[in-house]
C-alpha positions in Angstrom: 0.0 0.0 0.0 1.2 3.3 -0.6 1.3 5.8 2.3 -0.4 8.9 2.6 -0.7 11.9 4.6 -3.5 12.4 7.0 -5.9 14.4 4.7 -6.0 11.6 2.7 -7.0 9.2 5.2 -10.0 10.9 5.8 -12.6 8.7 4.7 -15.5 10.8 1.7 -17.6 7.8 1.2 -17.9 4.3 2.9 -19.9 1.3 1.9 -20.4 -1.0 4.9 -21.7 -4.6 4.0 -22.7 -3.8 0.6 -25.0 -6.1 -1.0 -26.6 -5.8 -4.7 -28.4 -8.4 -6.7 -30.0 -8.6 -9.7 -32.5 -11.3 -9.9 -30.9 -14.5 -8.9 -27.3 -12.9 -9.9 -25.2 -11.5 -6.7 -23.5 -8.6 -7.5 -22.3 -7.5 -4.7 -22.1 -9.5 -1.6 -21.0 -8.0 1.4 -19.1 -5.7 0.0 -16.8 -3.3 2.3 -14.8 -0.1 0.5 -13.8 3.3 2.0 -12.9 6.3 -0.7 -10.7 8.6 1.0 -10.3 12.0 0.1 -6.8 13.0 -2.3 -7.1 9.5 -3.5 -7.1 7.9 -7.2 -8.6 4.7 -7.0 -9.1 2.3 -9.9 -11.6 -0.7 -9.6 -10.7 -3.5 -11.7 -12.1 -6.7 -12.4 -13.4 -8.8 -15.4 -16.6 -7.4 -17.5 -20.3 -8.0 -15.4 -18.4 -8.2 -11.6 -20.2 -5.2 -10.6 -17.8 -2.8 -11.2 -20.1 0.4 -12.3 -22.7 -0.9 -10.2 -20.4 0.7 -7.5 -20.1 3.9 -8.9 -23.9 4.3 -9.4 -24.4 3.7 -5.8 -21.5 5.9 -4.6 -22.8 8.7 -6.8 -26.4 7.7 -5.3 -28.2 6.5 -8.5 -29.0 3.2 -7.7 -29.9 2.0 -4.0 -28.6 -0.8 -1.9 -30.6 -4.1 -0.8 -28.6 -4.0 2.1 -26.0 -2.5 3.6 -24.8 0.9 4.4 -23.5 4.1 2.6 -21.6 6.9 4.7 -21.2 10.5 3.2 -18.7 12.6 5.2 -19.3 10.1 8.2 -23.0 10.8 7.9 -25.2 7.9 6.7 -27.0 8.8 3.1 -30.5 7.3 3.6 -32.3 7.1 0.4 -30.8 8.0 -3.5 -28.9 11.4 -3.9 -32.6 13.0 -5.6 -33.2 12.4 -2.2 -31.6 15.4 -0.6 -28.2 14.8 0.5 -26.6 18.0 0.0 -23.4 16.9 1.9 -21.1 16.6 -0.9 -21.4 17.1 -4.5 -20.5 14.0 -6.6 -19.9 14.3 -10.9 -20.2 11.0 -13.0 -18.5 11.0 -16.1 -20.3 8.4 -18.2 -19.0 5.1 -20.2 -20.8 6.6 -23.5 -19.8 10.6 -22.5 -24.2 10.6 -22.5 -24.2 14.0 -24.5 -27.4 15.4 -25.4 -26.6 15.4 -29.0 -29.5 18.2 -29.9 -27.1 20.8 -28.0 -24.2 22.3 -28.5 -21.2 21.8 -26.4 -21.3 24.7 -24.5 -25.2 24.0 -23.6 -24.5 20.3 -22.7 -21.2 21.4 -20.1 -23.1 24.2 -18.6 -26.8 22.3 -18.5 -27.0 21.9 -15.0 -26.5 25.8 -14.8 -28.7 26.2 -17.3 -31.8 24.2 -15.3 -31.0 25.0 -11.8 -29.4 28.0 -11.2 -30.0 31.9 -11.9 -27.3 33.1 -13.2 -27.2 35.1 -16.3 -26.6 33.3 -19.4 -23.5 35.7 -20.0 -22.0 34.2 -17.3 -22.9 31.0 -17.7 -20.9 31.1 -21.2 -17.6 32.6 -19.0 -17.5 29.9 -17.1 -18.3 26.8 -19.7 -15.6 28.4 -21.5 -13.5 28.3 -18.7 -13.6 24.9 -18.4 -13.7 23.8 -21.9 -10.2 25.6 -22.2 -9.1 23.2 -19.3 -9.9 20.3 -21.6 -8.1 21.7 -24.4 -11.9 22.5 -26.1 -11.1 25.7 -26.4 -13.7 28.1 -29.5 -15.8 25.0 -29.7 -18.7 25.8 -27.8 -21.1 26.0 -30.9 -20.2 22.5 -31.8 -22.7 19.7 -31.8 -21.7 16.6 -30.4 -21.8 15.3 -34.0 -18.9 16.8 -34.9 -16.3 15.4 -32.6 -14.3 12.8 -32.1 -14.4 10.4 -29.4 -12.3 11.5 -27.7 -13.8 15.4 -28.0 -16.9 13.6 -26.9 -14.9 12.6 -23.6 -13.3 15.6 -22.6 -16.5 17.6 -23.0 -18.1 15.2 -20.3 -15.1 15.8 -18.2 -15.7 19.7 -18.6 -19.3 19.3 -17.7 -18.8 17.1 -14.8 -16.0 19.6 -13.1 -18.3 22.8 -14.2 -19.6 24.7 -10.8 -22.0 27.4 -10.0 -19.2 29.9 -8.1 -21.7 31.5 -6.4 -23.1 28.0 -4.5 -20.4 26.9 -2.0 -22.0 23.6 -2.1 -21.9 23.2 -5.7 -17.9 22.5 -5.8 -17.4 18.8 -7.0 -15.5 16.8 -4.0 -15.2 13.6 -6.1 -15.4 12.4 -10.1 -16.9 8.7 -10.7 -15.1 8.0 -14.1 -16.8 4.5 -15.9 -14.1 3.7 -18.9 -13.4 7.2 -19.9 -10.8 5.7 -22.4 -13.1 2.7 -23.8 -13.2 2.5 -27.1 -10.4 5.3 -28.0 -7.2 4.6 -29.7 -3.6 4.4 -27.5 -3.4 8.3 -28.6 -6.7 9.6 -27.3 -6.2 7.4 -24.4 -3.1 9.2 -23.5 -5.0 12.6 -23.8 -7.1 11.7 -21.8 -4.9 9.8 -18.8 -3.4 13.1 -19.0 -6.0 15.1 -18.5 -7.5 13.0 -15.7 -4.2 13.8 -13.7 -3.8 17.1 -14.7 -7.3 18.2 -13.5 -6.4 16.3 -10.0 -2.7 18.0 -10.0 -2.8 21.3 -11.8 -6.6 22.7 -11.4 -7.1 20.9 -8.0 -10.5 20.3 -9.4 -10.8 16.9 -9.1 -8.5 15.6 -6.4 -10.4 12.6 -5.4 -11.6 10.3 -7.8 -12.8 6.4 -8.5 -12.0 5.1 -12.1 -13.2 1.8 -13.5 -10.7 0.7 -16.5 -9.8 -2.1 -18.0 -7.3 -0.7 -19.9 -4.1 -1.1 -18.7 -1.9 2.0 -19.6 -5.0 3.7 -17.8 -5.0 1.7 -15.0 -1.3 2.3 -14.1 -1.0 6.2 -15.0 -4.1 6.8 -13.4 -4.2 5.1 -10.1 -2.7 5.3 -7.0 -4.4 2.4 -5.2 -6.2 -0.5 -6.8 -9.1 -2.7 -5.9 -9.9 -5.8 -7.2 -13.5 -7.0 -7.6 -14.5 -10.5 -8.2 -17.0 -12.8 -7.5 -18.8 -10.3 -5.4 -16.1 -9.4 -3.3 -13.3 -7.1 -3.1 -10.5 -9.8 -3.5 -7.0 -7.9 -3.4 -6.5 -3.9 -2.6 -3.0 -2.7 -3.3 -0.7 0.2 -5.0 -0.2 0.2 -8.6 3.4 -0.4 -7.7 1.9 -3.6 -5.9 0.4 -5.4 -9.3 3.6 -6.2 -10.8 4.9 -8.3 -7.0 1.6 -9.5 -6.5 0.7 -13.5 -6.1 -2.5 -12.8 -6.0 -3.8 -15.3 -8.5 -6.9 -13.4 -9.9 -4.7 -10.3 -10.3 -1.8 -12.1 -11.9 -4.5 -13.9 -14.3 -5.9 -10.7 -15.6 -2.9 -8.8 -16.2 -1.5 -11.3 -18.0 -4.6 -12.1 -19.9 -4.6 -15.8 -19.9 -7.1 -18.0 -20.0 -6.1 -20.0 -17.3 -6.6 -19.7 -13.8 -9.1 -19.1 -10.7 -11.7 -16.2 -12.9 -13.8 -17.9 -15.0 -13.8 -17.6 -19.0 -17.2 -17.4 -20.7 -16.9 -18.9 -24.2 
């Protein structure tokens, strides 16, 4: 494990005997996992472990059948529609989930938009703001249409780190990011591995987050700590550092992508 200073030991969200099932299928079983604030973790696993399951019920989009979830030490009873006003989480989605009938500055700056009253001159200062801190820079009036993947990603990054500065409240405390580099060539995915370290680092925007990846070069220049999830269970929680000295089987099997060993191959 890699050590850290005190700040980051201070535990954002908790999930205490976590359990989540779909029909007959356990996704979750028990489950135990504490985010602490400064972190980057990554959860790993192989595809249908439950893996984004987790970030929809830290983010508080899908409830528990049992089990606990502690915001700040305070326990979040119901979904986050519900009221919890504690800490403001941002999801940046598998797909980016743009509306594709607006432009990019009207998808990054929809929540100010809907829900808050400030003018609409102002609104464009600060969507602009953040597109320039995804490298979007005079691309605003674009439609979703008319990017590229990897465009596509980095405007949901800009929408999910875009604030209302007059709302103290309204500062994001922690990023959910489900496979922001799926699907993008080794280029784009360095773009945006970048970018996801650069907004913790640089901007001190996002300076705790959870990633799900499978991808490898993400995992490693991404993360600080890793989880693995399998079988409904959290079965290994190390450094990056820690996945190449491993003997954990189910880690060493997946890395190496073999066929062979304890996780089970679906043919």
């Amino acid at each position: 494990m890699t050590n850290r200073s005190p700040c980051q030991r201070e535990p954002l969200i908790e999930l205490k005997g976590a359990c989540k099932s779909f029909g007959s299928n356990v996704i979750l079983n028990e489950v135990d996992l504490t985010v602490y604030r400064g972190e980057a973790l990554v959860i790993l696993g192989p595809s249908g472990t439950g893996k984004s399951t987790i970030l929809r019920i830290l983010a508080g989009l899908m409830p528990l059948d049992r089990g606990e979830v502690y915001v700040k030490g305070r326990l979040r009873r119901g979904l986050i529609e519900d009221g919890d006003a504690s800490i403001r989480i941002s999801m940046v989605f598998q797909q980016a989930a743009l509306f594709d009938s607006l432009t990019v500055r009207e998808n990054v700056g929809f929540t100010l938009y809907q829900h808050s009253r400030l003018p609409e001159a102002r609104i464009r200062t600060l969507v602009d703001e953040k597109l320039v801190r995804v490298g979007l820079e005079g691309m605003g009036d674009r439609y979703p249409a008319e990017l590229s993947g990897g465009q596509r990603k980095r405007v949901s990054f800009a929408r999910a780190i875009v604030d209302n500065p007059d709302d103290p409240n309204d500062d994001p405390e922690i990023v959910l990011y489900d496979e922001p580099t799926a699907g993008l060539d080794p280029i784009a995915s360095t773009i945006i591995e970048d970018l996801v370290r650069k907004l913790q680092h640089t901007f001190d925007t996002c300076g705790t987050y959870v990633m799900v990846s499978h991808q490898e070069s993400t995992i490693r220049r991404t993360g600080d700590r890793v989880i693995f999830l399998y079988s409904g269970k959290i079965q290994w929680d190390g450094s990056v550092a820690d996945i190449d000295t491993t003997d954990n089987p189910l880690v060493r099997q997946f890395f190496s992508a073999s066929v062979e060993g304890p996780i089970k191959v679906i043919v």
